[in-house]
NUSE-252527 format. One record per residue (C-alpha): residue in three letters; y negated, x negated, z. Coordinates in steps of 0.2 Angstrom, whole numbers, plus 5000, padded with zeros to 4 digits. Layout:
<rec ALA <Y X Z>>,
...
//
This chain:
<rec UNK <5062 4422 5399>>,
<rec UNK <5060 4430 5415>>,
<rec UNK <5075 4443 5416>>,
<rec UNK <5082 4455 5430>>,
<rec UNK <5100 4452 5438>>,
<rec UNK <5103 4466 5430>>,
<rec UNK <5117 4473 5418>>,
<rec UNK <5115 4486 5403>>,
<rec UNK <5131 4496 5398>>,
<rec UNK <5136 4503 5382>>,
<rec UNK <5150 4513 5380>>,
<rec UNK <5155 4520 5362>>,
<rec UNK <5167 4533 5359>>,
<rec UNK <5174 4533 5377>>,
<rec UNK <5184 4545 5385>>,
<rec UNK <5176 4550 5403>>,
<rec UNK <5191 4541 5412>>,
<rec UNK <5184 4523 5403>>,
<rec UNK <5166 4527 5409>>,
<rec UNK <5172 4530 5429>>,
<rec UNK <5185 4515 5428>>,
<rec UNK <5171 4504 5423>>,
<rec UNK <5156 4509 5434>>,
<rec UNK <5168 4510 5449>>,
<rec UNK <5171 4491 5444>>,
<rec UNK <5156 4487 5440>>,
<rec UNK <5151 4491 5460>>,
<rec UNK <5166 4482 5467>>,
<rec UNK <5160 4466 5458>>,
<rec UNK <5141 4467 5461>>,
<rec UNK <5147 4468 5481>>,
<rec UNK <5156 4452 5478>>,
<rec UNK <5144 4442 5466>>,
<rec UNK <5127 4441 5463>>,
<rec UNK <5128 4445 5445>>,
<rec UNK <5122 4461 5446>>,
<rec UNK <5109 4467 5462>>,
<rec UNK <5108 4485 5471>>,
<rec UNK <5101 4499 5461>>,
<rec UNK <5098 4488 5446>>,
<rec UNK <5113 4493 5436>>,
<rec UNK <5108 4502 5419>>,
<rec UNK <5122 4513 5408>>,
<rec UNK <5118 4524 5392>>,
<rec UNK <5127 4540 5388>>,
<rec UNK <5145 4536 5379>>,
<rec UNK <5139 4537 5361>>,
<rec UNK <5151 4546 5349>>,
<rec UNK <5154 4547 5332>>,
<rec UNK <5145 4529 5327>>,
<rec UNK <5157 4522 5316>>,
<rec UNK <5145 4521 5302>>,
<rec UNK <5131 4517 5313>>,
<rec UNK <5138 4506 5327>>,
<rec UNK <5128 4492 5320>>,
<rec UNK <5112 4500 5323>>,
<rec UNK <5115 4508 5338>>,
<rec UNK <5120 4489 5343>>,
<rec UNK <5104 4482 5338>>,
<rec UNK <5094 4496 5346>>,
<rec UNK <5103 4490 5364>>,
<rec UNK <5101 4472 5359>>,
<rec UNK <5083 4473 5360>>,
<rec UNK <5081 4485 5375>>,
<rec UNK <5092 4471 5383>>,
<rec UNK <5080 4458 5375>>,
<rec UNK <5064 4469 5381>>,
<rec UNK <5070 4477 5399>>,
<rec UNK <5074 4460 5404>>,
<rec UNK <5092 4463 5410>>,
<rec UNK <5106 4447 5411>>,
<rec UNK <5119 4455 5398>>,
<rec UNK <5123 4468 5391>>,
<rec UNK <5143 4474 5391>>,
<rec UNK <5148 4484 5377>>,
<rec UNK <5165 4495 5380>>,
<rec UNK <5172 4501 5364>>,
<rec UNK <5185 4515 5368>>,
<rec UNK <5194 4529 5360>>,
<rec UNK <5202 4545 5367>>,
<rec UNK <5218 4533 5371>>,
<rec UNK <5210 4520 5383>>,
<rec UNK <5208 4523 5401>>,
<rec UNK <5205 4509 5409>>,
<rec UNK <5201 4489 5404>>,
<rec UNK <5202 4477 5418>>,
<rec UNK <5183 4469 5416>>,
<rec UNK <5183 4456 5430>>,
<rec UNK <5190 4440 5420>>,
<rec UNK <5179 4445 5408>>,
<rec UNK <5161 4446 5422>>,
<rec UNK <5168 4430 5428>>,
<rec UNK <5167 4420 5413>>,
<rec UNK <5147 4429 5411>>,
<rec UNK <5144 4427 5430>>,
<rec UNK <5129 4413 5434>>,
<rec UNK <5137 4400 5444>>,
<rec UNK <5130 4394 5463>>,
<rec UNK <5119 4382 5458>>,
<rec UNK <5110 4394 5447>>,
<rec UNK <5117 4388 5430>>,
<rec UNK <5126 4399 5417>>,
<rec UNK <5144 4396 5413>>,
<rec UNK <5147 4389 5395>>,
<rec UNK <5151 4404 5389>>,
<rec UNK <5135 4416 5381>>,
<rec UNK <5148 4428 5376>>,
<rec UNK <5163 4434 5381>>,
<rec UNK <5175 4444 5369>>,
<rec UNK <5190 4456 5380>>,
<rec UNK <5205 4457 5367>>,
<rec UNK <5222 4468 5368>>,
<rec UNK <5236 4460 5358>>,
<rec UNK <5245 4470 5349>>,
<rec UNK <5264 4469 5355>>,
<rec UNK <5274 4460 5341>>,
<rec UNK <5290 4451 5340>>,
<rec UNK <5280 4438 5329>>,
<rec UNK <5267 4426 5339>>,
<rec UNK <5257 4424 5323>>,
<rec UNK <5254 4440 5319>>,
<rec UNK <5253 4446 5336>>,
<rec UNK <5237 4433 5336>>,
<rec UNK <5227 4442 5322>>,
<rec UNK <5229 4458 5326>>,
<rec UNK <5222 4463 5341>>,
<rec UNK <5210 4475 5346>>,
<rec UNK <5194 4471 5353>>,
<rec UNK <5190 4483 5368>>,
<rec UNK <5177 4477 5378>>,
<rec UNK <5166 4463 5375>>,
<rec UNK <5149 4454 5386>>,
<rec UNK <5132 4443 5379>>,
<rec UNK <5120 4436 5390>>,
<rec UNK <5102 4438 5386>>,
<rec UNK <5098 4422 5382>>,
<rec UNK <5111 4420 5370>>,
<rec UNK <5101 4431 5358>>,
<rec UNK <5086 4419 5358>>,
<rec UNK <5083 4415 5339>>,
<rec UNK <5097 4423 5333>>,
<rec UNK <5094 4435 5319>>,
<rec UNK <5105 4451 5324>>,
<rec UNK <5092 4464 5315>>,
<rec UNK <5100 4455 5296>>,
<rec UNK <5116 4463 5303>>,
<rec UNK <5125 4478 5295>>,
<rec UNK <5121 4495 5303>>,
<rec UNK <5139 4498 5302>>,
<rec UNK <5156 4493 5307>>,
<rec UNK <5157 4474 5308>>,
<rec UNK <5140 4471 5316>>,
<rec UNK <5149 4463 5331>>,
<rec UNK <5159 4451 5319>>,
<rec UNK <5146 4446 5312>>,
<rec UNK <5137 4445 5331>>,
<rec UNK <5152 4432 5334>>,
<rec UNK <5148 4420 5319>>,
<rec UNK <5130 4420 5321>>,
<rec UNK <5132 4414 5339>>,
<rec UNK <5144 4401 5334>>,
<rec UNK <5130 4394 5321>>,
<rec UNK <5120 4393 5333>>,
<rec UNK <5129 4382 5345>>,
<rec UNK <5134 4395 5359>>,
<rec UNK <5150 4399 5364>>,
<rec UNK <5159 4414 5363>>,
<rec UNK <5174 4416 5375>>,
<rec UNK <5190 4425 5369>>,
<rec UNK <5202 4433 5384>>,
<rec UNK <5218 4444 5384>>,
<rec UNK <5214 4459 5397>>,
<rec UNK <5226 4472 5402>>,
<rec UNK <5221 4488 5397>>,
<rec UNK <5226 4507 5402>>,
<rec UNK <5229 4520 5389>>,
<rec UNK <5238 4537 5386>>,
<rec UNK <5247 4530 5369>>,
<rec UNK <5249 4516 5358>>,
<rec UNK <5234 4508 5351>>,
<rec UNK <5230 4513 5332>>,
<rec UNK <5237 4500 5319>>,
<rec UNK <5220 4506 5308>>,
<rec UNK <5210 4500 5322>>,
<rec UNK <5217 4484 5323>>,
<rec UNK <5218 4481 5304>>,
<rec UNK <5200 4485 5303>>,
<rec UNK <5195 4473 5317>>,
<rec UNK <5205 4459 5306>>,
<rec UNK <5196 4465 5290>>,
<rec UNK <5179 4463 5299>>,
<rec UNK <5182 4447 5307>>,
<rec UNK <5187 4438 5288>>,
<rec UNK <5172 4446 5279>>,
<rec UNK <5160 4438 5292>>,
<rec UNK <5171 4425 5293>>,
<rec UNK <5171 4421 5276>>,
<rec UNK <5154 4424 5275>>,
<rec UNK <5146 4413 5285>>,
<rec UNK <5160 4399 5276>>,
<rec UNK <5151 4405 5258>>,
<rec UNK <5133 4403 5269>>,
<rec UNK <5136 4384 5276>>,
<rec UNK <5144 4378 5259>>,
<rec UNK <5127 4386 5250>>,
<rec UNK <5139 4397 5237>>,
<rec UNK <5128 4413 5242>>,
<rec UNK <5115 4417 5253>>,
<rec UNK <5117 4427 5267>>,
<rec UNK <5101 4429 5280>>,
<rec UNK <5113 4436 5293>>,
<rec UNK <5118 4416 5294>>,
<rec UNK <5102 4407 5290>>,
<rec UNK <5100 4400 5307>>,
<rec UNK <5084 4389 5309>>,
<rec UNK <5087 4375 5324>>,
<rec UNK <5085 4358 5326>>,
<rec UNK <5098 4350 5316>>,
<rec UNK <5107 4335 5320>>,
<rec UNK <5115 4324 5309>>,
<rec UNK <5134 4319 5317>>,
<rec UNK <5142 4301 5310>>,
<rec UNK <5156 4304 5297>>,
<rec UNK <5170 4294 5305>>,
<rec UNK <5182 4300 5295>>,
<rec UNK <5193 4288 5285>>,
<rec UNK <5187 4296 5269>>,
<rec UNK <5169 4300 5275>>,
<rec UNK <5154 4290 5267>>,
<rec UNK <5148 4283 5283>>,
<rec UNK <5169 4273 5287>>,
<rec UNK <5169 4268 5270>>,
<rec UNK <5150 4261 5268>>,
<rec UNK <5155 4251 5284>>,
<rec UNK <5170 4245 5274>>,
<rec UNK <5162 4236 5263>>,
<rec UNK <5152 4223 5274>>,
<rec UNK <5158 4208 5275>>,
<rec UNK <5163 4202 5295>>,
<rec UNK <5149 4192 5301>>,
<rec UNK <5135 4199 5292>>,
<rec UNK <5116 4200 5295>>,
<rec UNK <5114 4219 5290>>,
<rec UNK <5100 4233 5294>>,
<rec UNK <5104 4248 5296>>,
<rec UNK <5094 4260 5288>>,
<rec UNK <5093 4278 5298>>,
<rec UNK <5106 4271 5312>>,
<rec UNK <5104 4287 5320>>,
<rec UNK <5115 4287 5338>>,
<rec UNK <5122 4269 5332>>,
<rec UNK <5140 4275 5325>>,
<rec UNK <5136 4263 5310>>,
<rec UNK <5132 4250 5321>>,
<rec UNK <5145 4251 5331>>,
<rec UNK <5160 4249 5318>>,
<rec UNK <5148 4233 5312>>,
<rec UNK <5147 4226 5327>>,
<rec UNK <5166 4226 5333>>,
<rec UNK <5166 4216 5314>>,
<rec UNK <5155 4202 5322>>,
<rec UNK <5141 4206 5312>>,
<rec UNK <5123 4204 5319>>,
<rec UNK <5116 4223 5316>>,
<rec UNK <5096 4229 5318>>,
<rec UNK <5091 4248 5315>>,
<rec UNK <5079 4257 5310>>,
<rec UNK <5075 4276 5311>>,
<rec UNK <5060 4289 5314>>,
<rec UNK <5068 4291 5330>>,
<rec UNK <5074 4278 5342>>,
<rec UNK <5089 4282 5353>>,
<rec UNK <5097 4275 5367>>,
<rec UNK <5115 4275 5355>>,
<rec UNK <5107 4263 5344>>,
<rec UNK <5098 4251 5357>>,
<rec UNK <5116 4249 5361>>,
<rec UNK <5122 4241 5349>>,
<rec UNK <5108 4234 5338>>,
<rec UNK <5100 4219 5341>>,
<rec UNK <5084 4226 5337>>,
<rec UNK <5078 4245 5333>>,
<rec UNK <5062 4248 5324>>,
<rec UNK <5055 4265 5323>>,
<rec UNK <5046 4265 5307>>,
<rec UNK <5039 4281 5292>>,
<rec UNK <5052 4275 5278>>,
<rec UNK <5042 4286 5266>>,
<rec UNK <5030 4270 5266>>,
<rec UNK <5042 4255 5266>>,
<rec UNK <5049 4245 5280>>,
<rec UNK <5032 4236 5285>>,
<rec UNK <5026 4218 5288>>,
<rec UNK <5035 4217 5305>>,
<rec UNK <5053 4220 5296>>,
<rec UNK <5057 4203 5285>>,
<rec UNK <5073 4199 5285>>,
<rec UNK <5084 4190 5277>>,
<rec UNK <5096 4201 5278>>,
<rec UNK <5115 4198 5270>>,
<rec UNK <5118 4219 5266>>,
<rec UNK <5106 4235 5269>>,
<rec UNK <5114 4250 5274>>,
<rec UNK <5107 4265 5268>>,
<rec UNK <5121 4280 5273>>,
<rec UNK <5114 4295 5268>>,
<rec UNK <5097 4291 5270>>,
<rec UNK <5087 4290 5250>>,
<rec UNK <5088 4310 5248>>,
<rec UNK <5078 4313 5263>>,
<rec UNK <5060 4301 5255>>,
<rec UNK <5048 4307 5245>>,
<rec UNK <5049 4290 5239>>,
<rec UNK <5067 4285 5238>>,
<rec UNK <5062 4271 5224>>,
<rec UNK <5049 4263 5236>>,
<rec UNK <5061 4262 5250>>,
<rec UNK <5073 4252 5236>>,
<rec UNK <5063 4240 5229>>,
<rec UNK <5056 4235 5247>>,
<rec UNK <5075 4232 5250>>,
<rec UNK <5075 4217 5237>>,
<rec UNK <5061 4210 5248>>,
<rec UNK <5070 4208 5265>>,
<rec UNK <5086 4205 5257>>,
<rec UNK <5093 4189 5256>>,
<rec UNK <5096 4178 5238>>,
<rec UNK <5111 4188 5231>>,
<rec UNK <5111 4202 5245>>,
<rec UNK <5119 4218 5247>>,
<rec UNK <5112 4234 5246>>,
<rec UNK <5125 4250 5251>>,
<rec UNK <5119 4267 5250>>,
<rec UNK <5127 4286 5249>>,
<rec UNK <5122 4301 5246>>,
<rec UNK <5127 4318 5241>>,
<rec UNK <5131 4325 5222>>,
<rec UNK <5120 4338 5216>>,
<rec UNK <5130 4341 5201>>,
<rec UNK <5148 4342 5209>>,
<rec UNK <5158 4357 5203>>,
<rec UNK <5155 4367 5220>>,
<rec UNK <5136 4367 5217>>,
<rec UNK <5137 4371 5198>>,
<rec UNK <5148 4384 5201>>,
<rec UNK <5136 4393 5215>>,
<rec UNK <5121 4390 5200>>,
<rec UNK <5132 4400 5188>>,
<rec UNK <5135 4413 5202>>,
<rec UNK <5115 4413 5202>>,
<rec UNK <5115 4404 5219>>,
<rec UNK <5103 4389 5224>>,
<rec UNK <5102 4392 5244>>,
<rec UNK <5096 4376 5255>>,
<rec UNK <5105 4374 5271>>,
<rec UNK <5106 4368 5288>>,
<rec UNK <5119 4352 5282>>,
<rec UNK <5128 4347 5266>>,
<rec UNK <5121 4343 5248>>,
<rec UNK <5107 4355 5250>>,
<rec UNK <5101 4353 5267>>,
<rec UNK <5085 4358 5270>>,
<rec UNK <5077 4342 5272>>,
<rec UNK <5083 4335 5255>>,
<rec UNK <5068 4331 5246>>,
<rec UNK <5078 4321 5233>>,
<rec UNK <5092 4328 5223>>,
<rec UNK <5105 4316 5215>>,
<rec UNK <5118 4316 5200>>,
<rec UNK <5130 4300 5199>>,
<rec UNK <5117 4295 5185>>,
<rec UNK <5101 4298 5193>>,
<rec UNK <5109 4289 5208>>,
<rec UNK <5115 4272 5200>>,
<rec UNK <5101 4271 5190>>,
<rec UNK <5089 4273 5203>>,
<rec UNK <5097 4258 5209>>,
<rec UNK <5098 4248 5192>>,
<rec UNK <5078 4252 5189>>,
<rec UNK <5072 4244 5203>>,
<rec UNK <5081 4228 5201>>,
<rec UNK <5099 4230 5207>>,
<rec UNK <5118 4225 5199>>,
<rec UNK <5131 4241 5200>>,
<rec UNK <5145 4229 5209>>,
<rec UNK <5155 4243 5214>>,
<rec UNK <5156 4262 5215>>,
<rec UNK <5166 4272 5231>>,
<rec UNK <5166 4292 5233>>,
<rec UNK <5170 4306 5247>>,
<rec UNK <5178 4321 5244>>,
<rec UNK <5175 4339 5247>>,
<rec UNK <5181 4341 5265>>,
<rec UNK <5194 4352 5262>>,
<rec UNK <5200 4352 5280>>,
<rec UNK <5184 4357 5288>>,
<rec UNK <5182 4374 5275>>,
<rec UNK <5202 4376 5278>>,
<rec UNK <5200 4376 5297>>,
<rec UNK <5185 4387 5298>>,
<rec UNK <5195 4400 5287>>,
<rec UNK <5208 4398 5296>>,
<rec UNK <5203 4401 5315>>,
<rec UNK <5200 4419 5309>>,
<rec UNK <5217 4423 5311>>,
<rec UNK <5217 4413 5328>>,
<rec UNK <5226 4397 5321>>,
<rec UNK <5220 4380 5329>>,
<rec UNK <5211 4368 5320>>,
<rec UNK <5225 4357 5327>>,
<rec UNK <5237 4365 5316>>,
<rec UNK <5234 4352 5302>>,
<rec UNK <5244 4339 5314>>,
<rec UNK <5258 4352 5317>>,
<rec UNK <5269 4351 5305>>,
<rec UNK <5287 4362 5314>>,
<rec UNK <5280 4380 5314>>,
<rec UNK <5280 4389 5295>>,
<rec UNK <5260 4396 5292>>,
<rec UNK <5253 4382 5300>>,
<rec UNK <5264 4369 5292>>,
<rec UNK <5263 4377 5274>>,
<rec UNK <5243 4376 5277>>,
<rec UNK <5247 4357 5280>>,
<rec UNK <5255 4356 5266>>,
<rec UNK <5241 4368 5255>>,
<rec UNK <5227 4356 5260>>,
<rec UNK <5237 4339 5259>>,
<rec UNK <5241 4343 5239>>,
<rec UNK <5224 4350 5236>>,
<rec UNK <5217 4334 5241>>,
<rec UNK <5227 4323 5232>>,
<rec UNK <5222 4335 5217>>,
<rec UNK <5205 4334 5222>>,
<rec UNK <5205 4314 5225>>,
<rec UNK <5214 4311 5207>>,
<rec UNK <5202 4324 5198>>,
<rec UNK <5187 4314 5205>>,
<rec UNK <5193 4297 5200>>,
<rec UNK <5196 4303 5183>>,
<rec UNK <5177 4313 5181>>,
<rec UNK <5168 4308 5198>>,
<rec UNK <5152 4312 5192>>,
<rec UNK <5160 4331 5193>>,
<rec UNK <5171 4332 5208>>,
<rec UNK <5164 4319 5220>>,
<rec UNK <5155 4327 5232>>,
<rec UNK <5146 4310 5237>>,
<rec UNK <5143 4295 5227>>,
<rec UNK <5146 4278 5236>>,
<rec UNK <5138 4261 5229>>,
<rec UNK <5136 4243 5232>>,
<rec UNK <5121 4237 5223>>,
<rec UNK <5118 4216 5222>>,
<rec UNK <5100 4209 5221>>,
<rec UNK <5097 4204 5204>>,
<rec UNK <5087 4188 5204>>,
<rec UNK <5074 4195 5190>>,
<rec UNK <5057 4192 5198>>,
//
């Protein structure tokens, strides 16, 4: 997109001091930087009175931003009590660098923290004063689904982290003539949990929200956790094995064979350098139609991580296992439990939403129950030897609730302060509740099924 070196500047609910402040500092920094050029600096009036429309007014900026062809837009959102924000931390983190390259950052977000003798608090409620977003970082991202009202920018914020674009936060001092408002700040945090929470209900397919629906290429990450299906598939090889891997992706699975001794080939739609790496051989073969002539084995175990619910013709894929398998060989395969309590619950809610990952990604072609699964497996001539499961990932929906109120990810290893250590504790117990629940009814609460399937000498 060509764009000018240009800046466009919204100021709602300023007082006149803010407005001056900022332009003045705005023309300090476009003499020092190159982020804005001469003459090319663009400012609305200050818009009053937009509490109930803000997130229109937004979106009608966002696409004269999108349209004019300007670099970014800077949003100052003031009050008859703000004076003054000290912007230049925050153009520096939006500023192109030498070279011509953006900075990481697409999005920058200008925070006062509210003064309080506890760090905890004092981390969620803050107020958000000024706040910056290149013009790329709008590309595919589908802000006109936003609220026309308060909380446009919080759901901006979540939208932008779907996409894969990072959003800077920074503490900025500020001038004002009087404390900031306590019902300013709560409303901030209020906003920030509801789209927060949102996007959590969106990603785990409880409910639908378009705000959220985010096409993009989708990449499919290993699972090395100690619980995930990819670790525990790898698990169950013997060392030394002949095994192919079946969608080996980057080579993650390959990898943890190979440091067994095993000898590993691949094969995927997509060859990548990852794989090459550690596979003796990589094919790049259409699995909807088998594995092909060049593909004969014998191989001691087939690993099929995640792989079935994608084929039109998971069955077909199955049976021609048997036939580059060796006497007695293994097949282990995983994949995701339609009818897990999460997902039944969502039906009851009147909810059935495809998304980018998880049980109902969109790609799914195939949906499995523990029964359809093993006797996929069973019809097409294979012996049930064993049967593994994962787990809802408790820390991965806990964490993403969680950042809302500025709390690290990290906190789960932390166990000497007392909210994050008391979340430790919540998500450890659930887990173990979780874990004993799907042992006792798996075809319920396991979010994945995990088998290992020997070749029956019927044919």
């Amino acid at each position: 997109m060509t764009e000018s070196n240009s800046v466009f500047v919204l100021f709602i609910d300023a007082h006149p001091d803010l407005v001056d402040a900022t332009m003045k500092q705005i023309e300090m920094f476009r003499a020092k930087h190159s982020l804005i050029a001469e003459d090319e600096v663009h400012k609305t009036s200050t818009i009053k009175g937009v509490e109930r429309g803000i997130g229109l007014v937004l979106k009608r900026a966002m696409r004269s931003l999108l349209e004019e062809k300007h670099s970014l837009m800077l949003v100052l959102e003031g009050d008859e009590t703000l004076r003054r924000v000290e912007l230049e931390p925050l153009l520096n983190k939006l500023e192109k660098n030498g070279a011509g390259r953006h900075r990481d950052e697409y999005a920058v977000k200008a925070y006062q923290r509210r003064k309080t003798s506890a760090p905890v608090v004092g981390g969620i409620f803050r107020r958000l004063v000024a706040w910056g977003i290149r013009s790329e970082a709008l590309e595919g991202i589908p802000f006109h689904r936003n609220t026309d009202g308060g909380g446009f920018q919080e759901q901006l914020w979540e939208e932008l982290q779907v996409a894969g674009k990072r959003v800077a936060e920074i503490e900025v001092s500020v001038s004002r003539s009087e404390k900031p408002s306590l019902s300013q700040t709560l409303k901030h945090f209020f906003y920030s949990t509801s789209a927060r929470s949102k996007r959590v209900a969106h990603e785990l397919g409880l409910r639908w929200f378009g705000a959220f629906d985010i096409n993009g290429p989708v990449s499919y990450p290993a699972k090395p956790s100690p619980v995930g299906s990819h670790s525990r598939l790898a698990a169950m090889v013997a060392p030394g094995s002949t095994a192919l891997d079946v969608g080996c992706g980057q080579g993650y699975m390959a990898s943890l064979l190979k440091d067994k001794g095993c000898v590993v080939d691949g094969v995927d739609i997509h060859i990548s350098k990852g794989a090459e790496k550690y596979c003796r051989k990589v094919w790049r073969v259409d699995l909807e139609h088998g594995y092909g002539p060049h593909i004969k084995g014998p191989y001691d175990v087939v690993l099929m991580g995640d792989v079935l619910e994608h084929l039109r013709n998971p069955a077909g894929l199955v049976r021609d296992s048997r036939r580059i398998l060796a006497p007695g060989g293994l097949l282990l395969c995983s994949t995701g439990n339609v009818a897990h309590w999460f997902m039944r619950l969502s039906l009851l809610l009147g909810e059935f939403n495809y998304t980018p990952k998880g049980i109902l990604d969109r790609t799914h072609i195939h949906l499995f129950t523990r029964r359809t699964f093993r006797s996929l497996l069973q019809d097409e001539g294979f012996a049930i030897q064993s049967e593994d499961l994962s787990l809802l990932p408790l820390e991965e929906i806990f964490g993403k609730i969680v950042s809302t109120a500025q709390v690290d990810s990290s906190c789960f290893d932390n166990k000497n302060s007392g909210l994050k250590s008391s979340l430790v504790f919540t998500v450890d117990r659930a887990r173990r509740m979780q874990h004993a629940l799907a042992r006792k009814l798996p075809g319920l609460f396991a979010y994945q099924i995990i088998l290992a399937a020997r070749k029956r000498d019927m044919y």
